[in-house]
SETORGU-585513 format. One line per 8 residues: number of its first residue (from 1); their letters; for each residue x, y, z of C-alpha. Coordinates in Angstrom, 1 decimal, m for minus. Layout:
BEGIN
NUM> a> X,Y,Z ~ ...
This chain:
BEGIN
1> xxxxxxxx> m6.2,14.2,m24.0 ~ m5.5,10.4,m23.3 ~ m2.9,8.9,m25.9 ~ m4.5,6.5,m29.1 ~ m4.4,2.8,m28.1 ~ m5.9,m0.4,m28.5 ~ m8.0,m2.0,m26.4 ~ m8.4,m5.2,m25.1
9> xxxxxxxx> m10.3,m7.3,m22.8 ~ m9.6,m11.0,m22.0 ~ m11.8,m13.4,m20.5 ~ m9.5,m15.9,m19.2 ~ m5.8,m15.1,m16.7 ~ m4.2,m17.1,m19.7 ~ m5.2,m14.8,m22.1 ~ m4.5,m11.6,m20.1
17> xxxxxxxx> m0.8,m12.8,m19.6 ~ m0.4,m13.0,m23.5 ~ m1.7,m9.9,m24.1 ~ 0.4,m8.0,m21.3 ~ 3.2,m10.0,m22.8 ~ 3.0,m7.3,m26.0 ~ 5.4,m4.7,m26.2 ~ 3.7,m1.5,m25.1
25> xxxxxxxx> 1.2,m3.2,m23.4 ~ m0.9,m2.0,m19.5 ~ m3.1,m3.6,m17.4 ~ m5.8,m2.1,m16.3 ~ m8.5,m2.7,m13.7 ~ m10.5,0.1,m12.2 ~ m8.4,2.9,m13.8 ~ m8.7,5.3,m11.6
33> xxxxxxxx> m4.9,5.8,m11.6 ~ m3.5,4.0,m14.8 ~ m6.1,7.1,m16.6 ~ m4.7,10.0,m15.0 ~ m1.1,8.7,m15.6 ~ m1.6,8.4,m19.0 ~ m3.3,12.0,m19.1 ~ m0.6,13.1,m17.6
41> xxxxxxxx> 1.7,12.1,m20.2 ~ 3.5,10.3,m17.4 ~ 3.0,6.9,m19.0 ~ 3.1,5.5,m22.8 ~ 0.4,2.8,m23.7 ~ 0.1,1.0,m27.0 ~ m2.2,m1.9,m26.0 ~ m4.3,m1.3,m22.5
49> xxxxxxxx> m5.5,m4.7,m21.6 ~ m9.0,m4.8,m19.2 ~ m9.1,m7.1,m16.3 ~ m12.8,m6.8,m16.0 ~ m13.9,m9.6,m17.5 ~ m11.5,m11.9,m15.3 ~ m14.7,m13.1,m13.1 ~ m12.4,m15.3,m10.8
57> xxxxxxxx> m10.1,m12.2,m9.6 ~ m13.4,m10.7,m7.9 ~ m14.4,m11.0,m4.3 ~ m13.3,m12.4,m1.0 ~ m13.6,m16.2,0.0 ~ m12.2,m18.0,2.7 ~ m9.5,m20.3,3.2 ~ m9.5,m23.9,4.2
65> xxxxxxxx> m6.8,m22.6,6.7 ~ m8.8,m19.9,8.1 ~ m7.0,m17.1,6.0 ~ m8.5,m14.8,3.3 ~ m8.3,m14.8,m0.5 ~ m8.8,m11.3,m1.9 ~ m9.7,m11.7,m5.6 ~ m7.2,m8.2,m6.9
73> xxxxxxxx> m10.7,m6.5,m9.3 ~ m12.1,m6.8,m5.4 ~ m13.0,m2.9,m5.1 ~ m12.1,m0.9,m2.0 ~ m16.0,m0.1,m0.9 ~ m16.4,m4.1,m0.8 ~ m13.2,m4.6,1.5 ~ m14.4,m1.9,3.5
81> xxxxxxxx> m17.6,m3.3,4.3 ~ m17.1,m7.0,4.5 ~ m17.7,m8.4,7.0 ~ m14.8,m11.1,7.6 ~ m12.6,m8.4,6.7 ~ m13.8,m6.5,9.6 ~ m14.0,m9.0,12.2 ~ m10.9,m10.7,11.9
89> xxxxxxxx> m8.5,m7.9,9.9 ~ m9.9,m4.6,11.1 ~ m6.9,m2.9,9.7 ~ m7.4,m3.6,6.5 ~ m11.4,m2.7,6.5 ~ m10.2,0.5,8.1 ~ m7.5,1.5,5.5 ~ m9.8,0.5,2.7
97> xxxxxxxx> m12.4,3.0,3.9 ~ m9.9,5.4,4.3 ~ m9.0,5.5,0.6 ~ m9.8,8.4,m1.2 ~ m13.1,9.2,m1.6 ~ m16.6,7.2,m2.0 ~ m16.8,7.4,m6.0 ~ m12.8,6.3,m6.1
105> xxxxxxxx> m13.5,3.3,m3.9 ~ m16.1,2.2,m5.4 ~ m14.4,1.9,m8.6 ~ m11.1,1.6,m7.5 ~ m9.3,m2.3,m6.8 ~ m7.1,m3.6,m4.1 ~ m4.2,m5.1,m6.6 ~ m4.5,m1.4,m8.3
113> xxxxxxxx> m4.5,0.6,m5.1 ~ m1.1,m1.8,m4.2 ~ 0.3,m1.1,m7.3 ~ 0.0,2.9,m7.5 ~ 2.3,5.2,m9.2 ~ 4.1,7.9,m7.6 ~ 1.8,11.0,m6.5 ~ 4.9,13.4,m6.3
121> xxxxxxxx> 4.3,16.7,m8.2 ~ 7.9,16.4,m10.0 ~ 7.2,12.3,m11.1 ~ 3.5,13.5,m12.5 ~ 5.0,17.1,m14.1 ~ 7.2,18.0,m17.0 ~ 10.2,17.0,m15.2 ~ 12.6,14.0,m16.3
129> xxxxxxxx> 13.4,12.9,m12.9 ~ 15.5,10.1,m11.4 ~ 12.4,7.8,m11.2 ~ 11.0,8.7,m15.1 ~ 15.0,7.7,m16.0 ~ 16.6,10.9,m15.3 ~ 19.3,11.7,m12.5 ~ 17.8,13.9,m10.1
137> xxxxxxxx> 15.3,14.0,m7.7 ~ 14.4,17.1,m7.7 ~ 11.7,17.1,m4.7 ~ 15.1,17.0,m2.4 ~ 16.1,20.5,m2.5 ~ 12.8,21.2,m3.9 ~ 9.0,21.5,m2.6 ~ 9.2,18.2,m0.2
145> xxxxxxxx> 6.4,19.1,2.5 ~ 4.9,16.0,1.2 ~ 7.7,13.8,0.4 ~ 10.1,11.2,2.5 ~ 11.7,10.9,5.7 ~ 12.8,6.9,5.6 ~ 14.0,5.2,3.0 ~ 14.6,8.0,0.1
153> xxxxxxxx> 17.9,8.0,m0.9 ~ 18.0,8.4,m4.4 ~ 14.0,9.3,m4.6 ~ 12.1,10.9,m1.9 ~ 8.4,10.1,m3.6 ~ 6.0,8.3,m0.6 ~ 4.0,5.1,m1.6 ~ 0.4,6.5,m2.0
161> xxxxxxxx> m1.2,3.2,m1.0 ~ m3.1,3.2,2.6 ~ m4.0,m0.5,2.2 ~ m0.6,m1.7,1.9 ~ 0.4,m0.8,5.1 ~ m2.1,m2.6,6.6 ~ m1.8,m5.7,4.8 ~ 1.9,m5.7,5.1
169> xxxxxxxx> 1.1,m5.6,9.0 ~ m1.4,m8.6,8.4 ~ 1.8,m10.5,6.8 ~ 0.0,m10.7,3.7 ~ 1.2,m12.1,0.2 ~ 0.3,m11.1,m3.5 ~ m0.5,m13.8,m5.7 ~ 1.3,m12.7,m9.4
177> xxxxxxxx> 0.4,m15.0,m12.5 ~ 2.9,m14.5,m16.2 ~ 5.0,m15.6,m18.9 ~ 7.0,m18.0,m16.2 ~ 3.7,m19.2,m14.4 ~ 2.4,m18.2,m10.9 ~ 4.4,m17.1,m8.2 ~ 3.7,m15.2,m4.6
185> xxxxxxxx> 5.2,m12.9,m2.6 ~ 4.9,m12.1,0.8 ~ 4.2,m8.2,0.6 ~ 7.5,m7.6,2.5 ~ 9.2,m8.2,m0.4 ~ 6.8,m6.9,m3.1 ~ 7.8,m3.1,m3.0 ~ 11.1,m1.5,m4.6
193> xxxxxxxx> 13.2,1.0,m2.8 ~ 15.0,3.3,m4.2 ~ 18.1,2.3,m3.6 ~ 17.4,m1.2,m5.0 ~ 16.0,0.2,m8.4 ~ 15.1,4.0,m8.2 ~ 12.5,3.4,m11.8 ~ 10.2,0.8,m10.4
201> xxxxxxxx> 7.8,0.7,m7.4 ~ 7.1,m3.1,m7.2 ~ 8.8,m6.3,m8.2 ~ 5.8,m7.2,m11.2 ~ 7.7,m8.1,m13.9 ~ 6.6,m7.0,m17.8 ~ 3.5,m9.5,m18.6 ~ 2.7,m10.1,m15.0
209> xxxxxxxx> m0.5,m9.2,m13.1 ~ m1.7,m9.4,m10.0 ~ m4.0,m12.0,m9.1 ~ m4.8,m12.4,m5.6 ~ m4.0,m10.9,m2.4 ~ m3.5,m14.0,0.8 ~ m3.8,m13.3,4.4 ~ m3.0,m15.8,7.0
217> xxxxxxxx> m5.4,m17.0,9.6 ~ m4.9,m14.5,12.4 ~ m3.9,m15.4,16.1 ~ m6.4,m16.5,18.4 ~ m6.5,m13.4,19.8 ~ m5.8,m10.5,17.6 ~ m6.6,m7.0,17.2 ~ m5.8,m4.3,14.4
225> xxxxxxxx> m6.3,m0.7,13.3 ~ m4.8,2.2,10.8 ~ m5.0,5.4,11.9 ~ m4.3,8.2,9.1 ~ m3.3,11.5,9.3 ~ m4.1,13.7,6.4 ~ m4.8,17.9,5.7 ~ m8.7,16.9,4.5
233> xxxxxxxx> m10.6,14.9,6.5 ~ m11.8,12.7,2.6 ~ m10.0,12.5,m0.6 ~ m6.3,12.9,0.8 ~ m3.5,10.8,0.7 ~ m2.0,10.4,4.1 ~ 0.4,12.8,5.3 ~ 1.4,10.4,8.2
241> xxxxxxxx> m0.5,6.8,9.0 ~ 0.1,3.8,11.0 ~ m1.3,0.0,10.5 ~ m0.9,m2.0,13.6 ~ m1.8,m5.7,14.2 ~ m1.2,m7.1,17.7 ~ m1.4,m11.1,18.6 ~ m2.1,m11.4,22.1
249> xxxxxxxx> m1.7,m14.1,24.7 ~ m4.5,m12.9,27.1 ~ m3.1,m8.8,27.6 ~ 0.6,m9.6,26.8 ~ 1.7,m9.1,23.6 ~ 3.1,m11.7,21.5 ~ 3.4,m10.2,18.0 ~ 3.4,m6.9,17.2
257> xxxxxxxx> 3.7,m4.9,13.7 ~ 3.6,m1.1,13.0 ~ 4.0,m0.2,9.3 ~ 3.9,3.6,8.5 ~ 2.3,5.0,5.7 ~ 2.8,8.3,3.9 ~ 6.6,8.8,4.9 ~ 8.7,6.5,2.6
265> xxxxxxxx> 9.0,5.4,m0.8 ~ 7.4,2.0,0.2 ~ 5.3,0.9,3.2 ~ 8.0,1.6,5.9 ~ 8.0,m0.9,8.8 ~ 9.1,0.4,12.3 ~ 11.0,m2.8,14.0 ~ 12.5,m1.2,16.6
273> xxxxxxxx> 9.2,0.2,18.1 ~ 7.7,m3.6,17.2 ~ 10.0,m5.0,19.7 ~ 9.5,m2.5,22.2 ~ 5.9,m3.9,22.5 ~ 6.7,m7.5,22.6 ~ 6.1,m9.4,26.2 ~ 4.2,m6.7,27.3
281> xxxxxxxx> 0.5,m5.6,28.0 ~ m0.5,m2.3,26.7 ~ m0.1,1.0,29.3 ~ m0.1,4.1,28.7 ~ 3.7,4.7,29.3 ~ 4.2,1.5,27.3 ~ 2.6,3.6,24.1 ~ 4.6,6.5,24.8
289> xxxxxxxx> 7.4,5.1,24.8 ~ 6.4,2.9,21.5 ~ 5.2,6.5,19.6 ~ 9.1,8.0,20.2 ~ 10.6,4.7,18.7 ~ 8.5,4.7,15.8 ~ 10.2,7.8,14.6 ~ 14.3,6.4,15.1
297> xxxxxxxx> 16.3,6.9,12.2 ~ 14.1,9.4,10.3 ~ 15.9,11.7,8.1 ~ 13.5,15.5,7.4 ~ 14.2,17.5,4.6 ~ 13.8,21.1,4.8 ~ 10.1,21.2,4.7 ~ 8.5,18.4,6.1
305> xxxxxxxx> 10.1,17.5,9.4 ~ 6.6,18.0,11.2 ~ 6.1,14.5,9.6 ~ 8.2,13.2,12.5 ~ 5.8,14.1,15.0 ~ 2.9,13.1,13.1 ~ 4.8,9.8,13.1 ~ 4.4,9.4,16.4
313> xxxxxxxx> 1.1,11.3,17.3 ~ m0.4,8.1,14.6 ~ 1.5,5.1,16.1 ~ 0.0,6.6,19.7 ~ m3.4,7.2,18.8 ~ m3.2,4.0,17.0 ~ m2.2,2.4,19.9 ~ m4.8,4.1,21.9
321> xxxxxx> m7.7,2.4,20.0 ~ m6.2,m1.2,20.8 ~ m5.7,m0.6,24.3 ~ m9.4,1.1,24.3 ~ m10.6,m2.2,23.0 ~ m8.6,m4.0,25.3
C-alpha cells in the first residue's frame, strides 16, 4: 500500500522549486523507482510533486558548441534510439538500452535513472541501516554477493544507475535549478560516497531538481561503448559494467576514460588503467594489460570477489569493441 499524500503538478521549473521547497515534499518524474520506495516503506512523502508537465525538461537538442542538452523527463527508450546520441556518444545510447527492461525505459527518465536509490536488500528491508540513519551496514558481514568492492567504507550498497557511468565517461554535467537559483555540476562531483555522507547518494539539495543533463562536443575523433555484465540477459542491474570513451589522434590515444558500474557506491572511475592507455594505439596486449589495472585497489567481501574478474573480463571486452571498430 503506498502512503496518503498530496499531489501536485506544476507547469513552470519556478513553480516546481516552491513546491519541492515544502517540508515533506518529492519529486517525481517517471516513478518507476520513487513508487516502489515509497511501497516499500523505505521513503516518507507528504506532498509528491509531478514533473510531467515541465514541457521544457523533455528531449534532446543541440548545442551551439556542438554538445548535447538532455532535457532530465527525456525517457531512456528515446536516448536509446536517437540518433545524435548514437553517432556521437555511443556509450550513452548503449547504457540507456541496457536499462532494465522495455516497459521501464519507456517510462523511466535520465535525471531519475541518475538519481536512483539504493537497490541493496538491507536499505529496501526492515532493517535501520547506516544509510536509513542507523550505524551498521549490515550487507558487510552479511549477504554481499551483490554489493561493493571500491569505495564502501561505511556502506557497501552499488549505485544502480548504468547511464551514469557512461555519462560520467562523456565528462558530462547535471544542470540543478532551486531555492538559491541554478547551478551545474560536472557528474564527477554529483555523487556522495560513503565516507563523505553515508545517508545521501547525490549532492541535490532539499527543493532542488534536476533539470538538464550537458555533454560536451566530443573529440574529432572519438569512440565509446558500455559493456554490462549481469545474471539475466534483460531486467538486471549490472553485476559488473564498464563505459569507455576514447579521443583519438589518428590510432593513438589521447584521452581515455573507464568508469565501472555495479561495484561501488557511486560510478567508480578506474584512473590508473586510464593512463595506462594514454599515448598508445589499441593492441591486444595493450588491453590486457588495461583489464588487470582496472581492478587495482579492489577490496571483496566474503561473497562477491568474482566481481574482480568480471571487472576486468568488462573493461576487456569493452575494449575489444573499440579496437574492433578501429
Amino acid at each position: 500500500m503506498l502512503p496518503t499524500f498530496t499531489y501536485v503538478q506544476p507547469t513552470t521549473i519556478g513553480d516546481a522549486v516552491r513546491a519541492l521547497a515544502t517540508p515533506g515534499a518529492r519529486a517525481c518524474a517517471g516513478g518507476t523507482d520513487l513508487l516502489g520506495c515509497l511501497r516499500d516503506r523505505v521513503l516518507t512523502v507528504e506532498t509528491l510533486v509531478s514533473l510531467n508537465g515541465l514541457t521544457e525538461l523533455h528531449g534532446v537538442s543541440e548545442l551551439a558548441n556542438g554538445g548535447l542538452r538532455i532535457g532530465a523527463l527525456t525517457t531512456l527508450t528515446e536516448l536509446a534510439s536517437h540518433a545524435l546520441v548514437h553517432a556521437r556518444y555511443h556509450a550513452l545510447a548503449a547504457a540507456a538500452a541496457a536499462a532494465a527492461s522495455p516497459q521501464l525505459r519507456n517510462q523511466g527518465t535520465i535525471g531519475g535513472n541518475l538519481c536512483q536509490r539504493p537497490r541493496c536488500w538491507y536499505y529496501r528491508g526492515d532493517f535501520h541501516c547506516a544509510r536509513k540513519g542507523g550505524d551498521t551496514c549490515f550487507a558487510k558481514e552479511g549477504e554481499n554477493q551483490l554489493h561493493a568492492i571500491f569505495g564502501g567504507d561505511v556502506c557497501v550498497m552499488v549505485h544502480p544507475s548504468d547511464t551514469a557511468p557512461a555519462l560520467m565517461a562523456l565528462d558530462a554535467s547535471v544542470r540543478l535549478a532551486g531555492p538559491a537559483g541554478a547551478r551545474t555540476v560536472a557528474l564527477d562531483a554529483f555523487f556522495v560516497l560513503p565516507s563523505t555522507n553515508y545517508t545521501r547518494e547525490t549532492v541535490v539539495e532539499p527543493g532542488e531538481l534536476v533539470t538538464d543533463i550537458l555533454l560536451p562536443p566530443p573529440p574529432a575523433i572519438a569512440v565509446s561503448t558500455y559493456r554490462k555484465l549481469r545474471a539475466r540477459g534483460a531486467w538486471d542491474f549490472a553485476l559488473t559494467g564498464a563505459a569507455v570513451a576514447l579521443g583519438l589522434r589518428g590510432k593513438k590515444i589521447e584521452r581515455a576514460r573507464i568508469v565501472l558500474s555495479g561495484v561501488a557506491p557511486v560510478p567508480w572511475r578506474v584512473e590508473l588503467a586510464e593512463r595506462e592507455l594514454v599515448g598508445h594505439e589499441l593492441s591486444d596486449a595493450l588491453i590486457e594489460r588495461v583489464a588487470q589495472r582496472a581492478s587495482a585497489g579492489a577490496t571483496p567481501l566474503s561473497a562477491n570477489g568474482y566481481k574482480v574478474a568480471l571487472v576486468r573480463g568488462a573493461v576487456a571486452e569493452a575494449l575489444s569493441e573499440l579496437h574492433v571498430q578501429g
